[in-house]
Steps between C-alpha positions, in 0.01 A plus 500: 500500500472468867624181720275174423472191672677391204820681541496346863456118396778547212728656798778234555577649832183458611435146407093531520259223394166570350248260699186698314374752306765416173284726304477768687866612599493762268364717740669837626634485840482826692670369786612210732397457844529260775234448711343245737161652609225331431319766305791716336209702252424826751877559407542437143404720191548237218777384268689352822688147537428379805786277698359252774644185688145436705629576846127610589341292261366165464671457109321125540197585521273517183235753637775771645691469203191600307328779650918626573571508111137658435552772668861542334332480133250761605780742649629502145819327623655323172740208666541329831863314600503204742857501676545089534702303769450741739126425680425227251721295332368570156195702349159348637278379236179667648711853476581356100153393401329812652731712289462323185137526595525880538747523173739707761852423419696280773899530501674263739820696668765233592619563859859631420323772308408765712182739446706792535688361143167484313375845671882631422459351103170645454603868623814511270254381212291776617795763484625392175138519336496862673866601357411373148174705492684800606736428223263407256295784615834756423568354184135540397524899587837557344303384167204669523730787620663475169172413311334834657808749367467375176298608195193292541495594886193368656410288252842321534477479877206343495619228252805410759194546820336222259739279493637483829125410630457252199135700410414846412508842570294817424545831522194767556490850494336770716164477270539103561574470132780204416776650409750177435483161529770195510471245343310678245220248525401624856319746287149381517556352871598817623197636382296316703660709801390840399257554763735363743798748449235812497379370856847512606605793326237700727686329846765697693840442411663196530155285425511130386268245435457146398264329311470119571519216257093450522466857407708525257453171294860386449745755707588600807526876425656738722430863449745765617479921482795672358587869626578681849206772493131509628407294184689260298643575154457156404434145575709190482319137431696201527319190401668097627356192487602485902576716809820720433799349707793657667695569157185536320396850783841596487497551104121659538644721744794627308225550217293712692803707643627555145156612346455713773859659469390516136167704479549690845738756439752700757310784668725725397487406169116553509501809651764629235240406209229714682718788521597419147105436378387781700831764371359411120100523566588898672745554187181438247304681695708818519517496120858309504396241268831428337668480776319311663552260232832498553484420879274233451752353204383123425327443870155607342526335169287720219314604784591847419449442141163430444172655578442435896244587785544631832331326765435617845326283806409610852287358786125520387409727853691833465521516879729142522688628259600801679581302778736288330609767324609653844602162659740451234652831528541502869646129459796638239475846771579275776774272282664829383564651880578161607674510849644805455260706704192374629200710314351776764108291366484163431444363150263226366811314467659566830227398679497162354784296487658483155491103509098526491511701215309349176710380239453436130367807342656758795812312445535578135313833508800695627544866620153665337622669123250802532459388129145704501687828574804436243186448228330815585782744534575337122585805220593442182829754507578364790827276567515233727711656807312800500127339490635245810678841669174655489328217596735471808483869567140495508436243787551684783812331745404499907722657730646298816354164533216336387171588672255250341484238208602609129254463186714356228316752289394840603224596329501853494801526303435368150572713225274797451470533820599834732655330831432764659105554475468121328307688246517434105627819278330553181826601342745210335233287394555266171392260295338200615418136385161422377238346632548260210893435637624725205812634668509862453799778416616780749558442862472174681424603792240786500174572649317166649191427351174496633592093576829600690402801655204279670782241593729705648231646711565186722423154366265360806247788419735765773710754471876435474703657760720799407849405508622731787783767424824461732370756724189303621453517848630175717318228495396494116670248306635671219471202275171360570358792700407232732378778836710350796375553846694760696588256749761307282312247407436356107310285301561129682455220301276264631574095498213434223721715281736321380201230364297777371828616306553176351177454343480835341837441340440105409333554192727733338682225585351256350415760204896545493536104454236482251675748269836384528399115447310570194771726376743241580282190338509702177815634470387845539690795645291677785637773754316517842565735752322470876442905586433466896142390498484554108606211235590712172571188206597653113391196266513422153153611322310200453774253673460212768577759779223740429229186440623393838366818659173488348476119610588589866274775484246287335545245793495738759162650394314135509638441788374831679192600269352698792782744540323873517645794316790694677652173616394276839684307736914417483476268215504522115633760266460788272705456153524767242634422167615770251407519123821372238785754506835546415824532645494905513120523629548254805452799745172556325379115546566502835285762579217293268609247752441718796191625366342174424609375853277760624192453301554096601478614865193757416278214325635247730660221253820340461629654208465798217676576197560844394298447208216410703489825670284734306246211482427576904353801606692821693186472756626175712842688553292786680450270761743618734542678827669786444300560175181515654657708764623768211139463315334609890762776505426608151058492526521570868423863463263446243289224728529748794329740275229289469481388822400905617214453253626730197452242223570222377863576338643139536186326292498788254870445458426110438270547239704772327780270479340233368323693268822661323410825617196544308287724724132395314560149575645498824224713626210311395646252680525702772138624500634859483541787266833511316552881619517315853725290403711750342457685822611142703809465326628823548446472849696181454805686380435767739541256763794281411684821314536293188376541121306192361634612175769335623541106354714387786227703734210309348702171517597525840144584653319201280802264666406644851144458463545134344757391812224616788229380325 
């Protein structure tokens, strides 16, 4: 307890008389002072003891001493000390009655007792209240220390934080959930603070907040966030029936540092469990199940055991995710050549300074895993080294330095796929999974379907840029094929950058956090693995972690129900979820998952399962650039033909189609004779030198003609 007025009067040395105020010297002094102005307040803050001998006062006189010891009460100033014998020969009655009047304490100070021994007493007081808080306040985190490495961890540290602040303490986590409680009654009281914690959850790191007595019925409840990151990882409530003191902060202070220490883990060590997460997800998906299951050992639980889905998020608008896609490459680019040598073109990165960088999801997300091109160079013969040799050999390397900003994920070398001409050979093909999510034998990785093949077309309706061969011309960026002016310069990153990067990547954040709470809440095993602008998460078929997606994705459509189809703005997300597989198809779910991602962007929602596929249509994913720009190519010659006024080829064509080549039907629709038709149709072949005997012919014209309309 600090000094008291008390402690003064029972001070032999001091040999003070109380004169008034008997019941009120149990009030803390803050300090001594001696002063003789007539209106001491403008330099007081409260708690003082004020020490007087009425050299500019008139002590006799009722009216001065009144309005003089008003204005002392309304400072907040807790005691006033008359020094007798040395302007007056005692105390003077009207100073006595207007204190007793005012209930303000009145100590008489003999004259051989100085005021620098009472301003002396009260600072050692003062120091020894400060030394045995620090104590106290050492003791308390050498306990809760102890408490924190044992068994019960948190819930044991917060039964020595409720104890050293004689009330209670809660414990929330990142979905604002209680977690513990001590004393176990606090239950239902820190219940009440739900909606509290959540507010503060959502507040930069370090947040706190306090909710007063009146609010909170019979507390004084002090709210504090737990973590070192953009958000907190969970939220510490402390509940007393009065303001914390100095030993009281100390021990909430050691609390905090210890939960902190607790659920925020080294860097390093979180950067090793990517690696690790991320070194299992490309074993499964090169066919290495087993040994992936050895890597992974008891980290993932039965993870690996069980039927699971593969889950894959990106940025709703294809075209932010490409730029964090590149923004994150040239970041790592830029980390990677370090100062070393400066880069001939600046980076994203380099033009920013790393400080200003976004945290949270860019901090886990790591060097981009190019998990997309491990999955699609997938065969079923095929070890692990020489599927991730191929893979490496296959991504062309640039020559001399950088010249522009790195995709994390060239698209033009997936499997199937000639670098070369970027065009897909009909030889090699296999198997694939059902529409249904009936994993199929043969080759993994064969050709894309009609779903993929429009995806990897460019996934913002364009064309995706050729990855250039190591003999591109200067000023070509060999990983991003980024065109870079001749004059040295690259692509600058402007200041609104850095804020436009954060809130593409904040919700796979908060998807991230969603995941791995309800995982945690459950006991569940879940692996997640941030892929550059990508969040790839492998979840237990019908567990907490994959209801947490749909929920977020749920949320995320209510709370943007006007998004269009093919994505709009930075915000929100795509999430594709595979059908059930096991351990030996997960190569095959992930493309489900990749496939569904695309269909979620094409209809514009938040989320499709793989079993929800076939229920679309093929027609939406038509909607694309460089489709429409292959159907022109394909009917141009037809349309010019009818443009020079020598038929009607394209219509006759249309109604052919749709009429499954039955010539009587098509041409009464057409008005004509079906010898004209015949006649139109071989003109048709004549033209484009192809047979519509041909299936894939016939298919490929009735696409055309649906994507132009």
């Amino acid at each position: 307890m600090p000094p008291t007025l008390a402690t003064l009067v029972q001070n032999s040395a001091l040999r003070l008389s109380v004169l008034a105020g008997h019941d009120r010297l149990d009030s803390a002094v803050r300090w001594a002072h001696a002063s003789e102005l007539a209106d001491p307040t403008p330099y007081m803050d409260g708690g003082e003891l004020i020490l007087f001998t009425g050299l500019k006062l008139d002590a006799a006189d009722p009216e001065t001493m009144h309005a003089y010891v008003e204005k002392l009460v309304s400072k907040g100033v807790v005691g006033l000390g008359f020094a007798a014998g040395v302007n007056y020969e005692g105390v003077p009655q009207a100073l006595v009655d207007a204190c007793r009047g005012a209930h303000l304490p009145l100590l008489e100070v003999p004259r051989r007792t100085p005021f620098i021994a009472i301003s002396k007493a009260v600072s050692a007081d003062i120091a020894a209240e400060q030394y045995r808080a620090v104590t106290a306040g050492f003791d308390a985190q050498r306990e809760m220390t102890r408490a924190a490495l044992s068994r019960e961890g948190p819930s044991a540290l917060l039964a020595r934080l409720a104890s050293q602040v004689d009330g209670w303490a809660a414990l929330y986590d990142a979905s604002g959930s209680v977690v513990a409680t001590a004393p176990a009654w606090a239950v239902r009281r820190a219940a009440r603070f739900v909606g509290d914690a959540e507010r503060l959850r959502d507040r930069p790191t370090p947040a706190s907040a306090v909710v007063s007595e009146a609010d909170s019925g019979d507390d004084r409840v002090e709210l504090q966030s737990i973590g070192s990151g953009r958000r907190a990882k969970a939220v510490l409530a402390v509940g007393t029936a009065a303001p914390l003191g100095t030993a009281e902060r100390y021990a909430v202070n050691s609390a905090i540092a210890l939960l902190t220490l607790t659920m925020e883990r080294s860097r390093a060590l979180q950067e090793a469990e990517q690696r690790l997460g991320a070194a299992v997800l490309k074993m499964l998906l090169v066919g290495e199940g087993e040994h992936a299951r050895a890597v992974a050992g008891q980290l993932y639980g039965g993870l690996l055991d069980a039927p699971m889905r593969v889950i894959v998020a990106e940025p709703a608008s294809a075209a932010a995710a490409r730029f964090a896609q590149e923004s994150i490459a040239a970041a790592h680019t830029s980390q990677m050549v370090g100062s070393a040598a400066a880069p001939s073109v600046p980076t994203a990165s380099a033009a920013r300074p790393s400080s200003q960088m976004p945290s949270g999801y860019l901090a886990r997300a790591g060097e981009p895993c190019g998990l997309s091109d491990l999955a699609a160079t997938t065969g079923t013969s095929a070890t692990a080294s020489t599927t991730a040799d191929t893979a490496r050999s296959t991504v062309p390397k640039p020559t001399g330095k950088p010249t522009g900003r790195p995709t994390a994920k060239p698209s033009a070398t997936k499997a199937g796929t000639d670098p070369k001409s970027g065009t897909d050979p009909k030889a090699g093909t296999g198997t694939k999974a059902g529409a249904g999510g009936r994993a199929g034998t043969g080759q993994a990785g064969g050709a894309r379907s009609a779903v993929q093949a429009s995806a990897a077309v460019g996934r913002d309706g364009a064309a995706a840029p050729a990855v250039s061969s190591p003999s591109a011309p200067t000023g070509t960026s060999v990983a991003s094929g980024v065109v870079v002016g001749a004059g040295g310069g690259g692509p600058q990153a402007e200041a609104s950058d850095t804020g436009r990067l954060s809130r593409i990547v904040w919700p796979l954040e908060e998807l991230a956090d969603a995941v791995e709470t309800a995982a945690a809440r459950n006991g569940e095993a879940v692996l997640v693995v941030p892929d550059g602008a990508r969040l790839v998460v492998l979840a237990s078929d019908g567990g907490a972690a994959a209801a947490a997606c749909a929920e977020f994705a749920a949320t995320a459509s209510a709370a943007q129900p006007g998004r269009r189809p093919g994505g709009g703005g930075d915000e929100g997300l795509a999430i594709g979820v595979s059908a059930p597989v096991g351990l030996s198809a997960a190569a095959v779910a992930f493309k489900q998952a990749d496939q569904a991602l695309s269909v979620a962007r094409r209809r514009g929602v938040a989320l499709v399962e793989h079993e929800d596929v076939a229920a679309g249509s093929v027609l939406p994913l038509l909607a694309d650039d460089a489709v429409r720009a292959f159907a022109d190519g394909l009917l141009r010659s037809l349309r010019e033909h009818d443009a020079n006024g020598r038929g009607d080829l394209v219509a006759s064509l249309r109604a052919w189609l749709s009429r499954h080549g039955q010539w009587d039907a098509a041409a009464a629709e057409l008005g004509v004779h079906r010898h004209t038709l015949r006649y139109r149709m071989r003109r048709v072949e004549e033209i484009l030198g192809r047979s519509l005997d041909d299936p894939d012919v016939r298919m490929e014209l009735w696409l055309a003609l649906k994507a132009t309309g």
